[in-house]
OpenMM code with the backbone's topology and positions (N, CA, C; nanometers):
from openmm import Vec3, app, unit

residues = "UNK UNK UNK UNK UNK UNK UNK UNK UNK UNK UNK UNK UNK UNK UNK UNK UNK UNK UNK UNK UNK UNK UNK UNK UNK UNK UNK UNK UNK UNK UNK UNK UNK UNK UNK UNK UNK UNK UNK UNK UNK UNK UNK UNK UNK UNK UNK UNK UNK UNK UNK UNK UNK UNK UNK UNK UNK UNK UNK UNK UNK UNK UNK UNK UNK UNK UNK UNK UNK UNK UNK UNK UNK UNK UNK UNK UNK UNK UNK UNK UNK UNK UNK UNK UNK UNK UNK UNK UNK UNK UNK UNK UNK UNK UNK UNK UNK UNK UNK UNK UNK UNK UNK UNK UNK UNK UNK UNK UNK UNK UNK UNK UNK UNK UNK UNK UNK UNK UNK UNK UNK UNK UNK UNK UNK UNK UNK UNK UNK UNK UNK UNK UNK UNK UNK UNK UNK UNK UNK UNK UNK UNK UNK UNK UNK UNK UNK UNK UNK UNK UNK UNK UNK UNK UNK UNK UNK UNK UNK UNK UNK UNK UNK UNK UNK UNK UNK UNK UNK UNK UNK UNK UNK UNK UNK UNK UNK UNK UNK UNK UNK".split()
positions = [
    Vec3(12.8788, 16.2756, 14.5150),
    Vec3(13.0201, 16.2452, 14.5268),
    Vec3(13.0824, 16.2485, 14.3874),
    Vec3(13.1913, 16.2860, 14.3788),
    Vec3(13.2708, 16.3443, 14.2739),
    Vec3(13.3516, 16.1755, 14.2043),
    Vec3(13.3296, 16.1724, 14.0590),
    Vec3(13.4157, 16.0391, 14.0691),
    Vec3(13.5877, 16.1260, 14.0601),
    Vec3(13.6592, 16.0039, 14.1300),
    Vec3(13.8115, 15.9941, 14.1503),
    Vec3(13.8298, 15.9533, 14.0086),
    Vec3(13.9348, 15.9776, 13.9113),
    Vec3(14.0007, 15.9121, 13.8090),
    Vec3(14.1725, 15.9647, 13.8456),
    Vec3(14.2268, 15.8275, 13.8173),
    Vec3(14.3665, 15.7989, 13.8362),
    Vec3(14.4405, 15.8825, 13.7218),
    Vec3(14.5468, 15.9366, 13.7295),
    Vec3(14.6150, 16.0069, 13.6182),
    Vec3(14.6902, 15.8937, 13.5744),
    Vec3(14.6785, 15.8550, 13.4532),
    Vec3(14.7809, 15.7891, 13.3551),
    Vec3(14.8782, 15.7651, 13.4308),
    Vec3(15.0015, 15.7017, 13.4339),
    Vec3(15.1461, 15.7152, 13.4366),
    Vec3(15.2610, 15.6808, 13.3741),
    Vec3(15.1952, 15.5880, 13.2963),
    Vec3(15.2649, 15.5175, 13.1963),
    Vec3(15.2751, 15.5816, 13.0389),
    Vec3(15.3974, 15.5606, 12.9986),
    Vec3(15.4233, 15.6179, 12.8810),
    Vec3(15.3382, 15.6149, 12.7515),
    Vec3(15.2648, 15.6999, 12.6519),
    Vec3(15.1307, 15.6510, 12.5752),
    Vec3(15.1962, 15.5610, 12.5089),
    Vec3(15.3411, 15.5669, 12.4445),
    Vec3(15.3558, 15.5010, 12.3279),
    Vec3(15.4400, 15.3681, 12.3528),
    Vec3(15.4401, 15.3232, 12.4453),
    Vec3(15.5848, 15.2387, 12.5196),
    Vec3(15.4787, 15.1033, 12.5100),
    Vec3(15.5219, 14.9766, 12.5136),
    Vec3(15.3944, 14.8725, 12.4960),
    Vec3(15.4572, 14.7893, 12.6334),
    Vec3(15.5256, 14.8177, 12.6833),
    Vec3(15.6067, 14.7754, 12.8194),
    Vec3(15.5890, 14.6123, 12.8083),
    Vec3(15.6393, 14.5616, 12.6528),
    Vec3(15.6478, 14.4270, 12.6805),
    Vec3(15.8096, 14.3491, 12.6700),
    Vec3(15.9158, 14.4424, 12.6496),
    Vec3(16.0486, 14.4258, 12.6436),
    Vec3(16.1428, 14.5577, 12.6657),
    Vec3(16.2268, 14.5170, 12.7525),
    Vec3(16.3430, 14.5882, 12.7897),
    Vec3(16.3420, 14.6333, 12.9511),
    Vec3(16.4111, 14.7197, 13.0046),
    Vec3(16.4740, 14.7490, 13.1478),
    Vec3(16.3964, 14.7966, 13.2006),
    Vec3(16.3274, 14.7774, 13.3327),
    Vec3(16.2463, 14.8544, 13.4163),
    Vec3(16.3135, 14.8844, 13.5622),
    Vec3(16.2750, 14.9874, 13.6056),
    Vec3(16.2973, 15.0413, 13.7485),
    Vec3(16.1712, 15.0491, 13.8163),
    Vec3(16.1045, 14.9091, 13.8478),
    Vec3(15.9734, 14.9374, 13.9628),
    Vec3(16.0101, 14.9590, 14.1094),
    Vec3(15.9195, 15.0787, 14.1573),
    Vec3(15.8778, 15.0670, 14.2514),
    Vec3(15.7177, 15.0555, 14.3404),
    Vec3(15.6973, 14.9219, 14.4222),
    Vec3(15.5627, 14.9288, 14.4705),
    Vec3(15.5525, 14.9572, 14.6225),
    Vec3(15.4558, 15.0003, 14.6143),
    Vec3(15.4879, 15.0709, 14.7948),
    Vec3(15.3108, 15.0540, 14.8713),
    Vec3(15.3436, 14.9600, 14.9836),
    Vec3(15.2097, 14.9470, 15.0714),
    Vec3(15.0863, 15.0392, 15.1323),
    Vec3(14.9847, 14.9602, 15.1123),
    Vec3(14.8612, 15.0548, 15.1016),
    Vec3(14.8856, 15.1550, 15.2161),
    Vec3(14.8728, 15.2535, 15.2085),
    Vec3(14.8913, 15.3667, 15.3175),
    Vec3(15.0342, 15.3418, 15.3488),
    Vec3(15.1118, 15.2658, 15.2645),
    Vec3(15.2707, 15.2787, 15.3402),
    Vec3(15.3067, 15.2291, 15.4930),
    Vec3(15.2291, 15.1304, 15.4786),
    Vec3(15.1827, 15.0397, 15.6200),
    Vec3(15.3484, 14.9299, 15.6123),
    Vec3(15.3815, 14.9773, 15.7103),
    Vec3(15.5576, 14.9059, 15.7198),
    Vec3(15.5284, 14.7333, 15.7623),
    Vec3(15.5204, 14.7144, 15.6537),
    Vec3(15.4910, 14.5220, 15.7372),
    Vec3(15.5586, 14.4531, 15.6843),
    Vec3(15.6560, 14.4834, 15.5845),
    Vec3(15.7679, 14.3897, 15.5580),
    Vec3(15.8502, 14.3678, 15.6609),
    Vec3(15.9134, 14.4590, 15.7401),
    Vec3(16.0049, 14.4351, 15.8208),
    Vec3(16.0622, 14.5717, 15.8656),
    Vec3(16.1867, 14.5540, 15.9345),
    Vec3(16.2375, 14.6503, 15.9464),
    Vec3(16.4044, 14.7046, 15.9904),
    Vec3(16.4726, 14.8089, 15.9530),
    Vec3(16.6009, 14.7706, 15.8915),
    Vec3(16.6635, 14.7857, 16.0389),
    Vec3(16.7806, 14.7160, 16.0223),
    Vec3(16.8253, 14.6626, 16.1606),
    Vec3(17.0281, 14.7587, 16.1407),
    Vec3(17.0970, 14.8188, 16.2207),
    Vec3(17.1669, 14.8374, 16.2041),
    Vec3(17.1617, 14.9970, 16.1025),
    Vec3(17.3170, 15.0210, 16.0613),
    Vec3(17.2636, 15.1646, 16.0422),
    Vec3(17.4405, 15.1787, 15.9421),
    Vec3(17.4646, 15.2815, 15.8168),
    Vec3(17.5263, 15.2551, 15.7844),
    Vec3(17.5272, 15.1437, 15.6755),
    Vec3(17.6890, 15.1202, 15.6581),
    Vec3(17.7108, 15.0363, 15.5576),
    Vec3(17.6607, 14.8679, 15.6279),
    Vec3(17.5959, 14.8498, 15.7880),
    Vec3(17.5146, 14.7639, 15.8342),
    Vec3(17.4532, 14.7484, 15.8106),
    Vec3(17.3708, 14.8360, 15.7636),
    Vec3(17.2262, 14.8259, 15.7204),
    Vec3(17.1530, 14.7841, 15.6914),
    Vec3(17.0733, 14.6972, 15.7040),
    Vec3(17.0222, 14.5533, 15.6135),
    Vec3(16.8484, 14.5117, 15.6454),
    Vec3(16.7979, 14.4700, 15.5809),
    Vec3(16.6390, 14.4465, 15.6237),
    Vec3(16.6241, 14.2988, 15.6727),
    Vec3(16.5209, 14.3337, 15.7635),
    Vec3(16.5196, 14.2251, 15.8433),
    Vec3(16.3669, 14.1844, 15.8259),
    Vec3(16.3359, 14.0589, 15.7179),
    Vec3(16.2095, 14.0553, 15.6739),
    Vec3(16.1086, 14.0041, 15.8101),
    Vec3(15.9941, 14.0073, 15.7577),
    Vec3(15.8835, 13.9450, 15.8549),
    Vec3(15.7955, 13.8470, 15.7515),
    Vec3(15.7407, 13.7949, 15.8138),
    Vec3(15.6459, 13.7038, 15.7616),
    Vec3(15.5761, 13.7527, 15.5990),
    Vec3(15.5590, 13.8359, 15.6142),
    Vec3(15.5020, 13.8712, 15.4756),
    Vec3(15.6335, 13.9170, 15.3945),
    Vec3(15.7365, 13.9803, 15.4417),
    Vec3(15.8341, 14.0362, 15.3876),
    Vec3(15.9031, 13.8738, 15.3205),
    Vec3(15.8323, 13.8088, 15.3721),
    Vec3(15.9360, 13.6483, 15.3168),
    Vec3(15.7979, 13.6294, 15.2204),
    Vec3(15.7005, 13.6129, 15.2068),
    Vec3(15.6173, 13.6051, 15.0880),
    Vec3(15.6735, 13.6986, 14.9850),
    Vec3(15.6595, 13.7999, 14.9961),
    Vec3(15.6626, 13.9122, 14.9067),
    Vec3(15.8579, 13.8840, 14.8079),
    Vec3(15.9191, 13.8176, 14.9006),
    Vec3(16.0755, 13.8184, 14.8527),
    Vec3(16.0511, 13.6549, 14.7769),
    Vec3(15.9690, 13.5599, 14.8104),
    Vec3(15.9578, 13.4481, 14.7488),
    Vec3(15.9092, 13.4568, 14.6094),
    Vec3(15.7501, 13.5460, 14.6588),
    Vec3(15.6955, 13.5841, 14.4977),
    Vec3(15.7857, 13.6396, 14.3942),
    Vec3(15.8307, 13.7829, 14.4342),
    Vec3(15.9096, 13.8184, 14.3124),
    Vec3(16.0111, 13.7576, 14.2771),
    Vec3(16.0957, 13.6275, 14.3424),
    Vec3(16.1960, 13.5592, 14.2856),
    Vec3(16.1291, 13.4789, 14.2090),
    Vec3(16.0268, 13.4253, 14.2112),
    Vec3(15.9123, 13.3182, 14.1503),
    Vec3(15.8227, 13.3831, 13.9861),
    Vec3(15.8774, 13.5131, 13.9562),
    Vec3(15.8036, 13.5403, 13.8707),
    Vec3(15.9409, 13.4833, 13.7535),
    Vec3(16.0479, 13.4468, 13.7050),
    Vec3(16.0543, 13.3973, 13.5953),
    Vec3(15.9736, 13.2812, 13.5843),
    Vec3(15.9537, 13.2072, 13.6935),
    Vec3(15.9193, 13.0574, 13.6621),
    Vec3(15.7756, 13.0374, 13.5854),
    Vec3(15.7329, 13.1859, 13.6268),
    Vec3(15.5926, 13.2208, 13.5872),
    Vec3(15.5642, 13.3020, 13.4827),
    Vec3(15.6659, 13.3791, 13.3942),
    Vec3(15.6713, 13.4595, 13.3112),
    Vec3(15.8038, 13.4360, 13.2666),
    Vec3(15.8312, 13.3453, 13.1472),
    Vec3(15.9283, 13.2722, 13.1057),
    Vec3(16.0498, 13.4207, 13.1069),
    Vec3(16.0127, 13.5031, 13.0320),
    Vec3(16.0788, 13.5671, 12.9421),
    Vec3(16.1247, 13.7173, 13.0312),
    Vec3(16.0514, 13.6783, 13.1396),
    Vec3(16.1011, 13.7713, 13.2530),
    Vec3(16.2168, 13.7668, 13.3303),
    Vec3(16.3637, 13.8256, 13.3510),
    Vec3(16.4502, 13.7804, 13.4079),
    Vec3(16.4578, 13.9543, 13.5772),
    Vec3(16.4965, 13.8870, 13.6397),
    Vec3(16.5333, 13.9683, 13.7806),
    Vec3(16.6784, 13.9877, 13.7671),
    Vec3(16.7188, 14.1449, 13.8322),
    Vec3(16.8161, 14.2173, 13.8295),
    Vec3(16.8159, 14.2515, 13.9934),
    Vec3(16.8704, 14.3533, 14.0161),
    Vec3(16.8952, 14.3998, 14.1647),
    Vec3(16.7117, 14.3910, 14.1777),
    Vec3(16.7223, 14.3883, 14.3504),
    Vec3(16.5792, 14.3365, 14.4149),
    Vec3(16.6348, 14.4225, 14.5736),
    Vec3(16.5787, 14.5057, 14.5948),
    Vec3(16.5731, 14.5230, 14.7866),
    Vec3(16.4042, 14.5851, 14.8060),
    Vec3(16.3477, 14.4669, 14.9281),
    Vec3(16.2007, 14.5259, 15.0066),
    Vec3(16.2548, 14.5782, 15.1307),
    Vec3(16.1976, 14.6672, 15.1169),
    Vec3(16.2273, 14.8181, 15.2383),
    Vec3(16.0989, 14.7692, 15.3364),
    Vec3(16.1297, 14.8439, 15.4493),
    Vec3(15.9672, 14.8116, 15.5049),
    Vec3(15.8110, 14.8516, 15.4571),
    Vec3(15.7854, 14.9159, 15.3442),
    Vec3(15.6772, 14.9622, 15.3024),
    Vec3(15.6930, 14.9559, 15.1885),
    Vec3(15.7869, 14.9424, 15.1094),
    Vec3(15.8004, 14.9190, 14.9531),
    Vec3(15.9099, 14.8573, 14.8946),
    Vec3(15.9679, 14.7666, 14.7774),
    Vec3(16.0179, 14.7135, 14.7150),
    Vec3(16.0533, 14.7819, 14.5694),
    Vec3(16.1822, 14.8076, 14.5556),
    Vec3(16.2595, 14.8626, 14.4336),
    Vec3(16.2853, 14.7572, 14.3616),
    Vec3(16.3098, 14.7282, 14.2451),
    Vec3(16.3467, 14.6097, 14.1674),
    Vec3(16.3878, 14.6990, 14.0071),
    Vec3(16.4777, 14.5660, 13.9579),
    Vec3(16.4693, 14.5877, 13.8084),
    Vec3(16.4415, 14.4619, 13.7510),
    Vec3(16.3341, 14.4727, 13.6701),
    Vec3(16.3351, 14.3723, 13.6183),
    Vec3(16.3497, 14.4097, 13.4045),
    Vec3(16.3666, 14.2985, 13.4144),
    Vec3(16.4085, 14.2768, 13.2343),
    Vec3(16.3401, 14.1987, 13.2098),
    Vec3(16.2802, 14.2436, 13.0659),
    Vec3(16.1487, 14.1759, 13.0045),
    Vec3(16.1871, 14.1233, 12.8338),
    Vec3(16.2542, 14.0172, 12.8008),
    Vec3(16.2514, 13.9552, 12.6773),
    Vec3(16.1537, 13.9640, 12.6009),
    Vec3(16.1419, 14.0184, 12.4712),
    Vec3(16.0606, 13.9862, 12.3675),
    Vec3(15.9948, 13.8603, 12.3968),
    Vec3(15.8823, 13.8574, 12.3860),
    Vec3(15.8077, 13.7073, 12.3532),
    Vec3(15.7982, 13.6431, 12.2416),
    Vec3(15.8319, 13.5119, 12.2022),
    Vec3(15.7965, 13.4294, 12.0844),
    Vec3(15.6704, 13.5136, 12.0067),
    Vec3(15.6859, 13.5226, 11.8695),
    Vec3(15.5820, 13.5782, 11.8252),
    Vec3(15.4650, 13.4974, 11.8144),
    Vec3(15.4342, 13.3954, 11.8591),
    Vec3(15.2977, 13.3240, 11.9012),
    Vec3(15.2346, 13.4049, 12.0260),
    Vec3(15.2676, 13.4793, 12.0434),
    Vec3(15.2172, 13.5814, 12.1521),
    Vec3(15.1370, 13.5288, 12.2909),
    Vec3(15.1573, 13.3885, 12.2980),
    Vec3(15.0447, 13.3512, 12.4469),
    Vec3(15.1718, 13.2655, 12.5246),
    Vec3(15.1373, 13.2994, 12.6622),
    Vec3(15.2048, 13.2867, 12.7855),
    Vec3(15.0832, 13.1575, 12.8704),
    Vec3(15.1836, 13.0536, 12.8629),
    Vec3(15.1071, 12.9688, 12.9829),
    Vec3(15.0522, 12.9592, 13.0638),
    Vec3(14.9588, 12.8605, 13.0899),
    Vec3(14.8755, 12.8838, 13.2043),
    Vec3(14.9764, 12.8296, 13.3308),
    Vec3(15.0550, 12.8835, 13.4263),
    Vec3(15.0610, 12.8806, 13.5744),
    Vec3(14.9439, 12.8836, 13.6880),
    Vec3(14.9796, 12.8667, 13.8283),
    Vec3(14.9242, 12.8856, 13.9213),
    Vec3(14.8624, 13.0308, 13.9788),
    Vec3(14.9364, 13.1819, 13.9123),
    Vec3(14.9199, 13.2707, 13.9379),
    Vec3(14.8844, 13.3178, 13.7849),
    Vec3(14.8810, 13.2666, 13.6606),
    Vec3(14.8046, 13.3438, 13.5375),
    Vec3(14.7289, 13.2071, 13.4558),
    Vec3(14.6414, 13.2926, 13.4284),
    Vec3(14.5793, 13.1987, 13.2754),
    Vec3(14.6412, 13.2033, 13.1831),
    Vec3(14.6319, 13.0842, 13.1089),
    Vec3(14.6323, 13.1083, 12.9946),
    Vec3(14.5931, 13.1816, 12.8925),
    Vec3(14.6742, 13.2810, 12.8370),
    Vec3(14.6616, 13.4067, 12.7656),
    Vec3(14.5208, 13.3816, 12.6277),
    Vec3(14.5295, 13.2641, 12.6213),
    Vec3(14.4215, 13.2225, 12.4836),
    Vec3(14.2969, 13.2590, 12.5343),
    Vec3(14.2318, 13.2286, 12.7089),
    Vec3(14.1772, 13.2881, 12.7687),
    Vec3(14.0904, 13.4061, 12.7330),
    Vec3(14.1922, 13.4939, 12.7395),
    Vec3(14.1723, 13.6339, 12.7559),
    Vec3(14.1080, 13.6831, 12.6215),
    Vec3(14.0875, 13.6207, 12.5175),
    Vec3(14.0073, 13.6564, 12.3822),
    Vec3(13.9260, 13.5841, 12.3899),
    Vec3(13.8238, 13.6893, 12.3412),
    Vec3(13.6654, 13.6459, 12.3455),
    Vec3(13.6281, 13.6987, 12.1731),
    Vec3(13.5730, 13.6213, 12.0562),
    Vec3(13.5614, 13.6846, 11.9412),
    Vec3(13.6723, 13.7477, 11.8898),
    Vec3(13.8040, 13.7791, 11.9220),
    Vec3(13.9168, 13.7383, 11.8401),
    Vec3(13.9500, 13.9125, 11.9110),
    Vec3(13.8911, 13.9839, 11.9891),
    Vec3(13.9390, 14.0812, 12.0793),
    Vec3(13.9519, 14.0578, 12.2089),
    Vec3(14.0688, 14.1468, 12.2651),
    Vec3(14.1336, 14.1477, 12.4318),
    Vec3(14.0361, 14.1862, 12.5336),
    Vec3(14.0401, 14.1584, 12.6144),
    Vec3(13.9379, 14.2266, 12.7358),
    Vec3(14.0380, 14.3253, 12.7859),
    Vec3(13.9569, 14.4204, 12.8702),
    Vec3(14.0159, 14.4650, 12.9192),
    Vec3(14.1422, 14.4575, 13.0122),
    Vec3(14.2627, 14.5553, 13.0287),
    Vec3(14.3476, 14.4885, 13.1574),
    Vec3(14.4546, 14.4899, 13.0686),
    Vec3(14.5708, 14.4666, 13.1325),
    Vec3(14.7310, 14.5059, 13.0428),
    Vec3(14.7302, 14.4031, 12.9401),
    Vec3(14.8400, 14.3902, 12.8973),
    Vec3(14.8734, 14.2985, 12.7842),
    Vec3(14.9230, 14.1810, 12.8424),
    Vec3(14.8724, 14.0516, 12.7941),
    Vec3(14.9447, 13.9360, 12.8714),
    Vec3(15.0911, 13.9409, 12.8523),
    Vec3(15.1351, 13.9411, 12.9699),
    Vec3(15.3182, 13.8975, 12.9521),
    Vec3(15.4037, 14.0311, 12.9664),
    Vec3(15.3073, 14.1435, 12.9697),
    Vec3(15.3750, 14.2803, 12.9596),
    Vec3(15.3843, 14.3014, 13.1306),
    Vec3(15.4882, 14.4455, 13.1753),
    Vec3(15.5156, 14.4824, 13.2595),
    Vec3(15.3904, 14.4689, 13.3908),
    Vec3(15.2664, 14.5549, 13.3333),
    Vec3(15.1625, 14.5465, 13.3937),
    Vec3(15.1013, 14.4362, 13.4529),
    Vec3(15.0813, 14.3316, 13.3513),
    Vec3(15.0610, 14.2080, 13.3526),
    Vec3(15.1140, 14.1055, 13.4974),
    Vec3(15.2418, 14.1200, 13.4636),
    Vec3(15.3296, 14.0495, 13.5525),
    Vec3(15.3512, 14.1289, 13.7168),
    Vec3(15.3034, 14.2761, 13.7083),
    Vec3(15.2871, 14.3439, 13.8344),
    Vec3(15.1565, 14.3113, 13.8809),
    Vec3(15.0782, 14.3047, 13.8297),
    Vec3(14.9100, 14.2744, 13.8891),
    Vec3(14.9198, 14.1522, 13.9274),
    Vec3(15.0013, 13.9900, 13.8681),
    Vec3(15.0253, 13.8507, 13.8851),
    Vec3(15.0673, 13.9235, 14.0234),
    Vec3(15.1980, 13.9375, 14.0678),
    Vec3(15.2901, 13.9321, 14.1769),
    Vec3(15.1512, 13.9831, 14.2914),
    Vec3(15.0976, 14.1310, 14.2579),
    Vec3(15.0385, 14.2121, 14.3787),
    Vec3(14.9144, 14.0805, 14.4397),
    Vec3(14.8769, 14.0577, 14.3390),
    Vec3(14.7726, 13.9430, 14.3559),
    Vec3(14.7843, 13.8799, 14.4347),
    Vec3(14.9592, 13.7380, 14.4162),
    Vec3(14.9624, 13.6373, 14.4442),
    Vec3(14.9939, 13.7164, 14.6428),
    Vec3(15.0936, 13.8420, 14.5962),
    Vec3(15.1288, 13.8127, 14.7222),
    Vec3(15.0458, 13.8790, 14.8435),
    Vec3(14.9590, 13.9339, 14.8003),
    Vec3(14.8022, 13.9959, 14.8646),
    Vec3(14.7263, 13.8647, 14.8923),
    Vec3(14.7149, 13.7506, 14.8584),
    Vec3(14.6282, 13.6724, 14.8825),
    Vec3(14.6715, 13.5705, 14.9467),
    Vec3(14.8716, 13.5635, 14.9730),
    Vec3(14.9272, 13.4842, 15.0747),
    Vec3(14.9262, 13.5467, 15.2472),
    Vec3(14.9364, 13.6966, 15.1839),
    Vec3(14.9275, 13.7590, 15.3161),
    Vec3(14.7790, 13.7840, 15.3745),
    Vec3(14.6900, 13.7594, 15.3381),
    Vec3(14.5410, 13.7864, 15.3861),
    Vec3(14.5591, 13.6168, 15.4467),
    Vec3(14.5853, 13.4848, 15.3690),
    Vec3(14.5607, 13.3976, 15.4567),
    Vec3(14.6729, 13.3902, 15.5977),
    Vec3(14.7352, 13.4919, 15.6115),
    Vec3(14.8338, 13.5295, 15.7551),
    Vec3(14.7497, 13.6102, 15.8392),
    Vec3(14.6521, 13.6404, 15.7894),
    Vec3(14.5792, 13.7328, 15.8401),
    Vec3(14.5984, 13.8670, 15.9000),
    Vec3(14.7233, 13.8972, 15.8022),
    Vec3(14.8056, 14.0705, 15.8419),
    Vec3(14.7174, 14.1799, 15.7506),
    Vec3(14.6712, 14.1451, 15.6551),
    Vec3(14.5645, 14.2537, 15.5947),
    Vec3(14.4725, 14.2336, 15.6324),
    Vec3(14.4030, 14.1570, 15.6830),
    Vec3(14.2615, 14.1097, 15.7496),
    Vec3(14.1726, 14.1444, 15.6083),
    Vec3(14.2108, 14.1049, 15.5193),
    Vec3(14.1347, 14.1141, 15.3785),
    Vec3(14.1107, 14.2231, 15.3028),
    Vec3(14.2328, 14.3189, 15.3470),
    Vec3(14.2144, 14.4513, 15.2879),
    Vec3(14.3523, 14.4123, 15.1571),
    Vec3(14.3999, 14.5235, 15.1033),
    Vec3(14.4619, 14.5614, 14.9850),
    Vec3(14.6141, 14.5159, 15.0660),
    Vec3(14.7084, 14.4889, 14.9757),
    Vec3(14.8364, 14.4703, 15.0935),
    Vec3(14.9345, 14.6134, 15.0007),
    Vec3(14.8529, 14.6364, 14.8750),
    Vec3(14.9358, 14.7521, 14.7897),
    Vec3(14.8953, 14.8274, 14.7040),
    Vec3(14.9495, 14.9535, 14.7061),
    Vec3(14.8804, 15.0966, 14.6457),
    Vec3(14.8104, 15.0192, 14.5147),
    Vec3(14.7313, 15.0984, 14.5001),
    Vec3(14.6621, 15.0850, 14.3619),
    Vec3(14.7727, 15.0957, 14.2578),
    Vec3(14.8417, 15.1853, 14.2414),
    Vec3(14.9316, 15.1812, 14.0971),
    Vec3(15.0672, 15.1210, 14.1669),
    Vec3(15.1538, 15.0977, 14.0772),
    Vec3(15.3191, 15.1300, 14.0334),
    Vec3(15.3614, 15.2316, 14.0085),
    Vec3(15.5370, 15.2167, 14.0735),
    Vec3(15.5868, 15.3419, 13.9657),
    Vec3(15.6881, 15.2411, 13.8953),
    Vec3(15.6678, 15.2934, 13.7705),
    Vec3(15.8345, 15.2484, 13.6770),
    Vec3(15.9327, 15.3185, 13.6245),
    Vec3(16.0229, 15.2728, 13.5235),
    Vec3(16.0811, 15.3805, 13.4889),
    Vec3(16.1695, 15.2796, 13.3753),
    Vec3(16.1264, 15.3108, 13.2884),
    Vec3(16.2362, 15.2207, 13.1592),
    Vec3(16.3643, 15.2888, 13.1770),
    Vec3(16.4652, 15.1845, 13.2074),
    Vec3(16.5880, 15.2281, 13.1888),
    Vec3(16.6637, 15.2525, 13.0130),
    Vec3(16.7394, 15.3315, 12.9865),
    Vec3(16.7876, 15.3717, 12.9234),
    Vec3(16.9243, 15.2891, 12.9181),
    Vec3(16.9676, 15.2221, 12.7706),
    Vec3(17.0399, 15.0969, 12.7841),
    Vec3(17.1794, 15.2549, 12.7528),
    Vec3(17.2142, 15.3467, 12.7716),
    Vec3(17.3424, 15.4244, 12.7491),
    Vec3(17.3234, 15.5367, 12.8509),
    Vec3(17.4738, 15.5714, 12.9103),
    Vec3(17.4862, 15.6708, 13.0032),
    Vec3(17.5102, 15.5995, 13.1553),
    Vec3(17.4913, 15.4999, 13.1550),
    Vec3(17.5132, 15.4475, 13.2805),
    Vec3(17.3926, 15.4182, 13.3584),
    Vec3(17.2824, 15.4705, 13.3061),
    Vec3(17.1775, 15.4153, 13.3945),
    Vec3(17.1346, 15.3191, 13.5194),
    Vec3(17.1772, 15.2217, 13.4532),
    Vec3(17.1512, 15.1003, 13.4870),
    Vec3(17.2310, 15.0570, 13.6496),
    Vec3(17.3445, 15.0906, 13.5735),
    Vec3(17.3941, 15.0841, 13.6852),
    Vec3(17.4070, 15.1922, 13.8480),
    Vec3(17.3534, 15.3046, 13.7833),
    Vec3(17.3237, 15.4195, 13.9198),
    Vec3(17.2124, 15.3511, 13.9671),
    Vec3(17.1214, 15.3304, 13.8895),
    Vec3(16.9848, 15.2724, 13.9126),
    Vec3(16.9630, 15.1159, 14.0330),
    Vec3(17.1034, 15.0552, 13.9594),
    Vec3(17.1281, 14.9141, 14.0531),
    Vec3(17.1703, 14.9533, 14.2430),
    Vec3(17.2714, 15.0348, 14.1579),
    Vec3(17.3769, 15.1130, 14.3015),
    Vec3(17.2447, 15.1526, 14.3863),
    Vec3(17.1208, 15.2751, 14.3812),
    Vec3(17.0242, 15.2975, 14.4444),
    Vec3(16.9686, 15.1982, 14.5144),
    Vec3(16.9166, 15.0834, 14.4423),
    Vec3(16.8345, 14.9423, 14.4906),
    Vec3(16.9106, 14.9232, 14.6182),
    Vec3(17.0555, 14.8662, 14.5532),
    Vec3(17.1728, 14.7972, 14.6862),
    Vec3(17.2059, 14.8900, 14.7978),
    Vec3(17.1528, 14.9970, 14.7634),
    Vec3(17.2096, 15.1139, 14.9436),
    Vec3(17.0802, 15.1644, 14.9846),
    Vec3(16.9627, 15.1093, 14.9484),
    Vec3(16.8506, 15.2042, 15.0033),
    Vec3(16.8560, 15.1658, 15.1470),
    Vec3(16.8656, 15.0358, 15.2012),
    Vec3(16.8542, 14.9923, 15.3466),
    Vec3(16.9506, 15.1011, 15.4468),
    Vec3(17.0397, 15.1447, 15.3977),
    Vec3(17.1205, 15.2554, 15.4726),
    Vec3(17.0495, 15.3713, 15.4751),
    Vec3(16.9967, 15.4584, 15.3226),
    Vec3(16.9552, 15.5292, 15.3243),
    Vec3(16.7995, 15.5764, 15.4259),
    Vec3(16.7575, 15.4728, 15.4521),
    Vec3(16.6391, 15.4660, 15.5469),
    Vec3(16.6390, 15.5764, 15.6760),
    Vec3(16.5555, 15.6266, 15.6883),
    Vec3(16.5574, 15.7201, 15.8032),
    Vec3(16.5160, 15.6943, 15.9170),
] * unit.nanometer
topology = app.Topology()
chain = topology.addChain("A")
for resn in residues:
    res = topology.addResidue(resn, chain)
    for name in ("N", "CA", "C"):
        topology.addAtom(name, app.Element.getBySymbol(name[0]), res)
């Protein structure tokens, strides 16, 4: 058997620990279990389910958990979730508290080097916290029956603070429930 290796996706030189992101994460096989959109048009609207209310709790729950992390536009579709989130510079003491969903970053050095795995407090970081927490609320619902609740990667997309970005980017988030097929 042939090994699988994942292609990169992330930018080489970008340290994805401050400024504008455009994530999108989308369910293992695209398995629709958030919910599903009700109405049609400028009606349009998602109508969560049980996990779709985990998954909308967690990601409102990540400043409380990643100080320096703030939330922008947010819509979960039935199989995936668009967001922007904004990522503050960190205090240059560089370690992030221990919460319920991360360690303490002091942790993570062993002999005065990182282990493997993103950077504490960076984009990555705070996407693996969320997939985690909210993979392991939905297995005790017993809707994954202990499988994955989400693709192996992300997609992102650093927004560009000129040209309007941001805001086409927001506008997309707020009309995808219409756009649904």
């Amino acid at each position: 058997m042939a090994l699988r290796f994942r292609k990169h996706i992330r930018l080489p030189d970008h340290d994805y620990m401050g400024g504008a992101y455009f994530v999108t994460l989308c369910t293992r096989s695209r398995l629709q279990v958030f919910g599903r959109i009700v109405g049609t048009g400028d009606t349009a609207r998602m109508e969560l389910t049980d996990v779709g209310r985990i998954v909308d709790e967690c990601w409102r729950a990540i400043p409380d958990h990643f100080t320096h992390a703030r939330l922008d536009e947010m819509q979960i579709m039935p199989d995936h979730l668009h967001a922007i989130l904004v990522l503050d510079r960190r205090p240059a003491s560089g370690t992030v508290g221990a919460t319920p969903w991360v360690a303490a970053t002091d942790a993570l050095y062993v002999n005065g080097s990182r282990s493997n795995g993103p950077q504490p407090g960076s984009l990555g970081a705070i996407i693996a916290a969320f997939k985690s927490e909210t993979t392991k609320r939905a297995n005790r619902l017993n809707v994954t029956m202990g499988l994955r609740l989400w693709q192996p990667n992300y997609y992102e997309r650093v927004i560009r603070e000129h040209g309007g970005e941001y805001g086409r980017i927001a506008r997309y988030i707020e009309e995808n429930p219409q756009n649904w097929f």
